[in-house]
C-alpha positions in Angstrom: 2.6 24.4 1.6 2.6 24.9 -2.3 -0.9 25.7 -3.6 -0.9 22.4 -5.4 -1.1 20.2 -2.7 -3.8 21.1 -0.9 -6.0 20.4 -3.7 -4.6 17.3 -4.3 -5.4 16.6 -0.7 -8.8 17.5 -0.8 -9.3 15.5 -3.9 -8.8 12.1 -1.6 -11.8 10.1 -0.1 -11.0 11.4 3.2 -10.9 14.7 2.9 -13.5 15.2 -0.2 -16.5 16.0 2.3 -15.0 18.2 4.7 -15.9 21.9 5.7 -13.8 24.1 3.6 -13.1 25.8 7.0 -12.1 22.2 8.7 -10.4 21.6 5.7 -8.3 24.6 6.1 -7.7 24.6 9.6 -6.0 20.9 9.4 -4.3 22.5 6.3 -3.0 25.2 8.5 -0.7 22.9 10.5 0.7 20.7 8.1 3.8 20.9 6.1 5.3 19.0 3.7 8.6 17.5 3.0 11.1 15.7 0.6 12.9 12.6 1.7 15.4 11.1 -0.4 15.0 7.0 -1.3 15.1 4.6 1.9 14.9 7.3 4.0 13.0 5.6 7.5 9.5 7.9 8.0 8.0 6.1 10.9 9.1 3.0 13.5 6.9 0.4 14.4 6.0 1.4 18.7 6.1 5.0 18.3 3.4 7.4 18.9 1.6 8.8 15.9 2.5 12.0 16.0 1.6 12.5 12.1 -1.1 11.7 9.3 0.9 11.2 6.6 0.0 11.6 3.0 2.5 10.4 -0.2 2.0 13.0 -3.2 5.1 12.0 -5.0 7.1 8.5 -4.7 6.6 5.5 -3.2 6.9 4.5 0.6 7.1 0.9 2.1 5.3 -0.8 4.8 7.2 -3.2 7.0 7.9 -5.3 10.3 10.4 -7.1 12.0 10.5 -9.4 14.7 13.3 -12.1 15.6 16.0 -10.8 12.9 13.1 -11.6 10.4 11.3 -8.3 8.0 8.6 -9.0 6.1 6.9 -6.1 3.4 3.2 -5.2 4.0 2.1 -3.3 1.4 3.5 -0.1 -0.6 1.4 3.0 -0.5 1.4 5.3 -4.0 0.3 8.6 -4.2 -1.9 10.0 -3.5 -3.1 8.2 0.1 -2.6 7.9 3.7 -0.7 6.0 5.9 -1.0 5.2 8.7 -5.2 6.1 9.3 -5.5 3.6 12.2 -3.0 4.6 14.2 -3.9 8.3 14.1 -7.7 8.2 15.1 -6.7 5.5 17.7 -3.5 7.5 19.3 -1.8 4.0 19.9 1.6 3.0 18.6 2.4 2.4 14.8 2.0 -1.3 14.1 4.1 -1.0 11.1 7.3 0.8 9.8 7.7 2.6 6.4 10.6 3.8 4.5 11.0 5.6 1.4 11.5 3.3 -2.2 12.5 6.6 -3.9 12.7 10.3 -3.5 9.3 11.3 -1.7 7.8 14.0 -1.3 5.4 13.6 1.9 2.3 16.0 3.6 2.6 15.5 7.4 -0.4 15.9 9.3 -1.2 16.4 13.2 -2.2 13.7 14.7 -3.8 15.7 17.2 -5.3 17.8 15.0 -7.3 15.2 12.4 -8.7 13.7 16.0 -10.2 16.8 16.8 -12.0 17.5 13.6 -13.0 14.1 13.7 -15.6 14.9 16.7 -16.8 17.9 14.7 -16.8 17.0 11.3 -19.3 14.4 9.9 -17.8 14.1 6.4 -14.4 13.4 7.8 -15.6 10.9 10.4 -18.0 9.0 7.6 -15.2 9.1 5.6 -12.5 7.9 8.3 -14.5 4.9 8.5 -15.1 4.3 4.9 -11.3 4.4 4.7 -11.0 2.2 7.8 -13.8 -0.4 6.5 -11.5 -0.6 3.2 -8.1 -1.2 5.1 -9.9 -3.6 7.0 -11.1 -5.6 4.3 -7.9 -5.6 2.6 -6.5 -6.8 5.5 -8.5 -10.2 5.2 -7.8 -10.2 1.7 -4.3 -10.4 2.1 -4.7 -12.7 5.6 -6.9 -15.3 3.1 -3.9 -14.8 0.3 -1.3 -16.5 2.8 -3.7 -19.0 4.4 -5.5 -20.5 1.5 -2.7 -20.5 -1.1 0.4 -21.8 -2.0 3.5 -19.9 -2.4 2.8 -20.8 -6.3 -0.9 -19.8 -6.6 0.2 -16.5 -4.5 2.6 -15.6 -6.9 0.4 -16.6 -9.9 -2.1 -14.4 -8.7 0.1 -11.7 -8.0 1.1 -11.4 -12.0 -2.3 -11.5 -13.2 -3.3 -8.7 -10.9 -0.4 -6.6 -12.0 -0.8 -7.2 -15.9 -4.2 -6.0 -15.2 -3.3 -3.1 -13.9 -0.4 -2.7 -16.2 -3.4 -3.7 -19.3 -0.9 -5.7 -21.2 0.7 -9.2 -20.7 3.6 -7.6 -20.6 5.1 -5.7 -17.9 8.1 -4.6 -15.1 7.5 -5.3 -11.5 7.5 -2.5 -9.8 9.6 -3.9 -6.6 13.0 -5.7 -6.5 12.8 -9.5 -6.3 13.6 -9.3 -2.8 11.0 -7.0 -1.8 8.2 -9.3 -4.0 9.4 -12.4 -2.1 8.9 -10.9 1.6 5.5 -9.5 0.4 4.5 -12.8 -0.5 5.8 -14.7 2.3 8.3 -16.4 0.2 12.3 -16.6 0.7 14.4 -15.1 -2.2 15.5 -18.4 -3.3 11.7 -19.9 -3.2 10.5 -16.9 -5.3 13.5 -17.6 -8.0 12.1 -21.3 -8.1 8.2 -20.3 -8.1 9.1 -18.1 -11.4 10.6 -21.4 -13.1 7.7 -23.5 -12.4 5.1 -20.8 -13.7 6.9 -21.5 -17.0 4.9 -24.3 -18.1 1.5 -21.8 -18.0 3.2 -19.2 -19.7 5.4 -17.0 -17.5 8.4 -15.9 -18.9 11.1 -13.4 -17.0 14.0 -11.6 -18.3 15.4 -9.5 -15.2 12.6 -7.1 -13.9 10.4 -7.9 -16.9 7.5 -10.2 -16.9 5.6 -11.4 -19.8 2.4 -13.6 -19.8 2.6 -15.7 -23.0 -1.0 -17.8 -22.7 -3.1 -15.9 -19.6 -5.8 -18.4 -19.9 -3.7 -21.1 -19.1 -2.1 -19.2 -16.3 -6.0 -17.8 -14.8 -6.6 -21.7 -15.2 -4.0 -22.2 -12.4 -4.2 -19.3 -10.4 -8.2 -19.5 -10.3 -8.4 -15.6 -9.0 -11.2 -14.8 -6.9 -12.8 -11.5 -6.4 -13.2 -12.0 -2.1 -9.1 -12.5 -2.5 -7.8 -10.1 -5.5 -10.5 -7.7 -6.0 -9.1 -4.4 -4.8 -12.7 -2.7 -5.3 -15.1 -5.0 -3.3 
């Protein structure tokens, strides 16, 4: 493994606390590995054989059932997927794919269990991480529930010109993708974007710009128990 990465690895959360000899050990049996863009990593049933950890790209987390798929979330480096799976040796409830050339650490399973009954950092931590995913979870769970497909997507932009800081920005997933995250057919999205118009939403392509946020916050009335990554 290239110098580099393991100190980006011990950077995360996760890892932060660890015995530098725990640390190493776990280092000692993982590799790492390029993947080119929509490359499948992991398939929903199998058996977590690997942590894995995205240091470069962007992977996708998705489900199908019935001839229907539906996008999760997108992990960015540097973090984990899938945590729950690992410390609970039970099958992947999720798939992911590669959006883009990746370049991912894979770690034994097997081997971040058994540091997890010896090292207290890295348990504290594992549940700190889990207690986060969890929450997140109802986040999104109250995002589906309590709003509509327009307040969803509303919400949506204003959390993404906040990260972005400006009013204008490029999504950074196809239309397609954006519509399955929000539980929204292509063609409702398309129609969602046009009636956002009247508060000041105006797209060209990939490109969003936000011309009166007020009016748009107005609508969207974002809350921090939904949108609030941090709490």
């Amino acid at each position: 493994m290239p110098e580099s990465y393991p100190n980006e690895i011990r950077s995360l959360a996760l890892f932060a606390g660890m015995e530098q000899e725990n640390f190493e050990a776990l280092m000692r049996g993982s590799y790492v590995q390029n993947f080119p863009p929509h490359v499948e990593l992991i398939t929903e049933g199998d058996t977590p054989d690997f942590l894995h950890i995205v240091v470069s790209g962007s992977v996708d987390l998705f489900s199908k059932w019935n001839g229907r798929e539906t996008s999760l979330a997108t992990v960015h480096p540097v973090s984990t997927f899938i945590l729950a799976a690992t410390v609970k040796n039970l099958p992947y409830l999720m798939s992911a794919r590669t959006l883009e050339k990746s370049r991912i650490v894979l770690v034994p399973s097997e081997d971040a269990r058994a540091l997890f009954d010896v090292d207290n950092a890295f348990a504290r931590a594992i549940v700190t991480e889990l207690s986060q995913c969890y929450r997140a979870v109802v986040k999104n769970t109250k995002d589906l529930k309590l709003r509509t497909s327009l307040e969803r997507l509303a919400n949506y932009l204003l959390r993404q010109s906040k990260r972005a800081e400006s009013n204008a920005f490029d999504l950074t997933m196809e239309k397609r993708r954006l519509a399955s995250f929000l539980g929204m057919t292509p063609e409702n999205l398309s129609r969602a974007f046009k009636s956002l118009e009247p508060y000041g939403v105006r797209v060209q392509g990939n490109h969003i710009e936000i011309t009166d946020c007020e009016d748009l916050t107005r609508f969207a009335k974002p809350s921090p128990f939904i949108d609030d990554n941090r709490a």
